[in-house]
C-alpha positions in Angstrom: 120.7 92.1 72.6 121.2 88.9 70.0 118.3 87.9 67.8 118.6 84.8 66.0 116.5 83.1 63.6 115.5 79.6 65.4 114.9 76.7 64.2 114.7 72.7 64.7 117.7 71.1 64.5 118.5 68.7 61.8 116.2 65.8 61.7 113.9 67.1 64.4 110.2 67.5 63.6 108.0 70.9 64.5 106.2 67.9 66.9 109.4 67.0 68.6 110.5 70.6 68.7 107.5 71.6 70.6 107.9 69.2 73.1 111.4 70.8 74.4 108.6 73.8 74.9 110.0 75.6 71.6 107.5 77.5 69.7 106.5 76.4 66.2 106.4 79.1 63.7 105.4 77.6 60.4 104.4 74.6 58.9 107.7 73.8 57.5 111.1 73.8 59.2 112.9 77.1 58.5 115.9 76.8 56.1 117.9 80.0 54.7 116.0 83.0 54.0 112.2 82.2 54.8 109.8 84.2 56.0 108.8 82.6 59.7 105.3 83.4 61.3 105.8 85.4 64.1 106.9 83.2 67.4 104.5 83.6 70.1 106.8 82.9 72.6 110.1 83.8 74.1 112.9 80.7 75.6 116.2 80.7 77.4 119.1 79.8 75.7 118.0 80.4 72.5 121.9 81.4 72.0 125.0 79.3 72.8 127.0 81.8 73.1 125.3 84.3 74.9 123.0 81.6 76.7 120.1 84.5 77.6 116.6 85.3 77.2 115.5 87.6 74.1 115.6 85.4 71.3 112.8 86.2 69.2 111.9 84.1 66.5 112.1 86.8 63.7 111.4 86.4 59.8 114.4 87.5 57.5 113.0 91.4 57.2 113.7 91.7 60.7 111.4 92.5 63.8 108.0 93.2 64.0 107.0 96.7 66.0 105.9 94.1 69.1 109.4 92.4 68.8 111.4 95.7 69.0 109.7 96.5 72.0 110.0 93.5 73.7 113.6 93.7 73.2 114.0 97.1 74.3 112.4 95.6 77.6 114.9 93.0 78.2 117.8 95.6 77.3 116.1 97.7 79.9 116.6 95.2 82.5 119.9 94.7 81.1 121.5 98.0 81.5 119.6 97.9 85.5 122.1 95.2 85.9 119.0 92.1 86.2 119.8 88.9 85.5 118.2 87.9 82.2 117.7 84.6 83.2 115.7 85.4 85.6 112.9 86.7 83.6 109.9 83.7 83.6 109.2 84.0 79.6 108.7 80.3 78.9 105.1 79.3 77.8 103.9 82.9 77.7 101.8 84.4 74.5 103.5 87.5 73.5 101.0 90.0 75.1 101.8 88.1 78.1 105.3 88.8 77.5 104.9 92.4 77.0 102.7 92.9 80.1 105.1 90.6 81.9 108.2 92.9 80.9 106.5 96.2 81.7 106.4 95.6 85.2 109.6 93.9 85.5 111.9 95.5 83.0 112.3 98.6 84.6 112.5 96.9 88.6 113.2 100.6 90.2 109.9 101.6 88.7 107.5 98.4 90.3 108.3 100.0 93.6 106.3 103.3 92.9 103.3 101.4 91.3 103.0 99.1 93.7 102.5 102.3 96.2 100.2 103.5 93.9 98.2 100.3 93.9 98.1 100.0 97.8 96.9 104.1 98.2 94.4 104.1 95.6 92.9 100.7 96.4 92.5 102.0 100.2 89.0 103.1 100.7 89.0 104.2 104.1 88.5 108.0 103.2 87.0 108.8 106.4 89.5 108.5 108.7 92.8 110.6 109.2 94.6 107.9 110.0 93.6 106.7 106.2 94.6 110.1 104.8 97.8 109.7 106.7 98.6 106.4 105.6 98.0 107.1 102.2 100.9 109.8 102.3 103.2 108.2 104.6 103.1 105.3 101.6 103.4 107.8 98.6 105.7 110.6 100.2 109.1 108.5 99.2 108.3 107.3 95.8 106.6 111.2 95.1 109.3 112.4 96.6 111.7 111.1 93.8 109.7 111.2 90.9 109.7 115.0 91.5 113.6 114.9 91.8 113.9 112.9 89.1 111.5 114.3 86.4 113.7 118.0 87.7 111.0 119.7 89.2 112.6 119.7 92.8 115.6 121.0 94.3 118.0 118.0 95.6 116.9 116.8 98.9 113.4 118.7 98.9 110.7 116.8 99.9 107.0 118.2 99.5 105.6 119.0 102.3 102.4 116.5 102.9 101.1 115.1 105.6 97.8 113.8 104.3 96.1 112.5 101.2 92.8 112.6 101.1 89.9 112.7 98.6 86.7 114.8 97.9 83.7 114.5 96.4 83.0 118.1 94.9 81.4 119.7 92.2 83.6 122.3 91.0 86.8 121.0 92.6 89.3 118.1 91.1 92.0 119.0 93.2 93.4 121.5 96.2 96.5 121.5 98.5 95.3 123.0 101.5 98.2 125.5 102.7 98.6 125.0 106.7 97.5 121.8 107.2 99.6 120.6 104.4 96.9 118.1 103.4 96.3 117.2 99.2 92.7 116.4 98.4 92.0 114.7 95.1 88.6 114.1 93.9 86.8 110.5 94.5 85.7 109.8 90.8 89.7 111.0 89.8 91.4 108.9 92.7 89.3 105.4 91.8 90.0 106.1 88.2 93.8 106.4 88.5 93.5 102.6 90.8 91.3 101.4 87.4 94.1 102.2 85.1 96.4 100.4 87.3 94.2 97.5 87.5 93.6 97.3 83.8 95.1 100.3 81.8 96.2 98.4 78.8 92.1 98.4 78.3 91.4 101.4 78.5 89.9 103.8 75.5 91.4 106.8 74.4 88.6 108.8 76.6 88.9 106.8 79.6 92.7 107.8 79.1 91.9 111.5 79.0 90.5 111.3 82.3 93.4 109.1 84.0 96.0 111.7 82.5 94.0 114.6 83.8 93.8 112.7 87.6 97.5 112.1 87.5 98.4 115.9 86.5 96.0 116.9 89.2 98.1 114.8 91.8 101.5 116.6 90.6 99.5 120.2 90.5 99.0 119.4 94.2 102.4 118.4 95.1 104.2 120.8 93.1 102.1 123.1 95.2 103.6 121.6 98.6 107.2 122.2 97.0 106.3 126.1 98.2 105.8 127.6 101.4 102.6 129.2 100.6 102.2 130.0 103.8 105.1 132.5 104.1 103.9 134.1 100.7 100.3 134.9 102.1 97.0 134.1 100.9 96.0 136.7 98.8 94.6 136.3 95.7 97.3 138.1 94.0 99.5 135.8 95.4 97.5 133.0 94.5 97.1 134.0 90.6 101.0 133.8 90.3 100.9 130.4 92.2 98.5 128.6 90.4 100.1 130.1 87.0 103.6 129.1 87.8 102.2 125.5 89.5 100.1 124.6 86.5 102.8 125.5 84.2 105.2 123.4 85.5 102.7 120.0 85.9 101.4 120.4 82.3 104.9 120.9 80.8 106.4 118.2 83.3 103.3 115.6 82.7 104.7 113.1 80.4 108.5 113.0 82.6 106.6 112.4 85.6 104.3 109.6 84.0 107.7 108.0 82.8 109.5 108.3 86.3 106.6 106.5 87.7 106.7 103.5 85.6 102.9 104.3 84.8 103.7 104.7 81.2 104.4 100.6 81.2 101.0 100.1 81.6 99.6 101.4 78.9 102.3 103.6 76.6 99.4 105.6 74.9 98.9 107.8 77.8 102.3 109.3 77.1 100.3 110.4 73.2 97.3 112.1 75.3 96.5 115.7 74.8 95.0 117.5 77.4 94.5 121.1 78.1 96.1 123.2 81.2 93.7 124.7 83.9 94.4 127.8 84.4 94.6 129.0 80.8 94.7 133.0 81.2 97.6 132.8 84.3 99.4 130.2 82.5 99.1 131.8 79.0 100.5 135.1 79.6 103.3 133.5 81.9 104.6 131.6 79.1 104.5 134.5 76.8 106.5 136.6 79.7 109.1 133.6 80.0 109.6 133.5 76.2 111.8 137.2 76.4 114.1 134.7 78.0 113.9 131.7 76.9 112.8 130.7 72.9 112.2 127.2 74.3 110.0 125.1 75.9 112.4 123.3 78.0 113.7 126.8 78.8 110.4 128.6 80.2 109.6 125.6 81.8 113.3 125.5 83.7 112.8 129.6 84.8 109.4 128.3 85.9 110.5 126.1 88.1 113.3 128.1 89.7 110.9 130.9 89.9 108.4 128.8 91.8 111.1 127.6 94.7 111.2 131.2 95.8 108.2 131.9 97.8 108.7 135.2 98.6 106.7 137.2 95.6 109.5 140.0 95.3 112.3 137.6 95.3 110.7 136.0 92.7 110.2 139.2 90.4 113.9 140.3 91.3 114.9 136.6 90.0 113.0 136.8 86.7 114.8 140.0 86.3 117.8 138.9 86.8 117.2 136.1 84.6 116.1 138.7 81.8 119.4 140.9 82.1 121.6 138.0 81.3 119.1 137.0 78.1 119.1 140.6 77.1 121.9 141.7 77.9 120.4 144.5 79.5 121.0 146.6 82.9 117.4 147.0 84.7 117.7 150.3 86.9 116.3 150.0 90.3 113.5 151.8 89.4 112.6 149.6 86.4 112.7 146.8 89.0 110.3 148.5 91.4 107.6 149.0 88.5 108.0 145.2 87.5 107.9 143.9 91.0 104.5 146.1 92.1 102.8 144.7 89.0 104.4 141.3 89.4 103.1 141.3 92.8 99.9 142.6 91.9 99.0 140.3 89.0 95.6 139.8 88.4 92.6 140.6 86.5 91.1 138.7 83.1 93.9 140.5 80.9 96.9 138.5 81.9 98.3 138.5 78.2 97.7 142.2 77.3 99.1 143.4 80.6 102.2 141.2 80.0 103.3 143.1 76.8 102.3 146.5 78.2 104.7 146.3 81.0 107.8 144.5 79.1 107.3 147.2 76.5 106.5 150.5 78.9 108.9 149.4 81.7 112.1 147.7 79.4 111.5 148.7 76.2 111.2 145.0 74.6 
């Protein structure tokens, strides 16, 4: 990406200038090193040699935080191979510029918010048809923000059939295993179509809210990545599930944001802290992950692998198998019997205690 320092030509005044449709950016032509107000505009051509878009009008200490961004958007659309001279920047303030670029400096991404847009804008709740509609629009573009963001096997799609919202008090969220329907609820659903209408608006608390709706919308799907079905319904079942599920949407949040392009429309949301559901199951699953992984990254990896199995002993033999190689250890079958009944059997308010009992009475670590 070039960035010049432009100027009138020779002999031209900043009246003449602005009537090619050139921005004026002080009220003296720029010679040598001054220091230029910033240009509120962007212009084609601004380079003979390059003859592209991008040219900021820049003082002689270089570009401002907004410029650098801006920039970054056109190399963005660059490197996807766009024509530069297609972007329409001619005229436009540079907010305008900046909200023009986020949607169309990253092209592959419009596609998904567009989808977004449609589902959340449709109000007809009632109907099945709606519900089905809704997920029919969404399934390809969740489908490979899941691949993409590396929570998803290669060619795994989840497995929804409907989208639907609630109105509950207790309940933001559930995947309902069977019917293979995600419910998401009303006042989290119309605020996620609010940020899209005006996100770049929205206060840090509104942005809270719209990060917590978005998670809940991955917790779901993440959940239809599993046949729940095949692993039962039991609650111990369920405890491991909604540990390993939340776990993976809190620690995958920001990637999925990104690979949705939602991120563009307002960056700050990628800078919101929120805390995970699920606190005890998700807690003490993190501190049994950490005897094989020191990382985040790590845990979060095992996590995921762990959650594609849904039988409940295959995933305890996994993690085991997993531990041996970190360790260095050889688990006896027996050891492996003991881990999988309690693995299998996890439940109860003492998720954390119970995890260092075992890893210390049944391996010795």
């Amino acid at each position: 990406m070039a960035i010049a320092l432009q100027q009138p030509q020779e002999g031209i005044t900043w009246e003449e200038w602005s009537n090619f449709g050139y921005p004026r950016t002080g009220h003296t032509v720029c010679r040598g090193s001054c220091r230029c107000t910033l240009a509120p505009m962007m212009y084609i051509e601004f380079s003979a040699e390059l003859a592209e878009p991008g040219g900021l009008v820049v003082s002689d200490v270089g570009p401002t935080e907004k410029q650098q961004e801006i920039i970054k958007l056109i190399e963005q659309w660059e490197r996807a191979g766009k024509d530069p001279k297609a972007l329409e920047l001619i005229g436009k303030t540079e907010n305008e510029i900046l909200e023009y670029l986020r949607e169309t400096a990253t092209p592959d991404k419009t596609g998904y918010l567009n989808a977004l847009r449609e589902t959340t804008s449709n109000k007809d709740f009632a109907t099945s048809a709606g519900a089905k509609a809704r997920a029919d629009s969404l399934q390809s573009t969740i489908s490979q923000a899941l691949k993409d963001s590396g929570i998803s096997a290669k060619g795994e799609a989840p497995l929804v059939s409907s989208l639907d919202v609630m109105k509950s008090g207790n309940l933001i969220g559930r995947y309902q295993i069977g019917l293979e329907k995600i419910e998401i609820d009303l006042d989290l659903w119309e605020r996620i179509g609010e940020y899209l209408k005006r996100g770049q608006q929205f206060s840090l608390e509104e942005l809270v809210e719209i990060k917590k709706g978005i998670k809940t919308l991955l917790h779901e799907y993440v959940h239809s990545l599993t046949d729940l079905a095949r692993m039962g319904k039991s609650v111990t079942a369920i405890n491991v599930e909604e540990g390993l599920t939340e776990y993976i949407a809190h620690n995958k949040l920001n990637i999925f944001i990104k690979q949705l392009g939602i991120d563009t429309i307002n960056k700050s949301i990628l800078d919101i802290e929120i805390k995970r559901a699920y606190i005890s199951q998700t807690g003490s699953l993190d501190s049994l992950l950490q005897y094989v992984s020191p990382s985040k990254e790590g845990r979060t990896k095992l996590a995921i692998e762990m959650h594609r199995i849904a039988n409940r002993s295959r995933r305890a033999d996994y993690y085991m198998d997993t531990l041996e190689k970190a360790k260095g250890i050889i688990i006896t079958q027996e050891q492996r019997e003991a881990f999988g009944m309690w693995f299998g059997n996890w439940s109860g308010s003492g998720y954390l205690e119970a995890v260092e009992n075992i890893m210390g009475a049944t391996f010795g670590l």
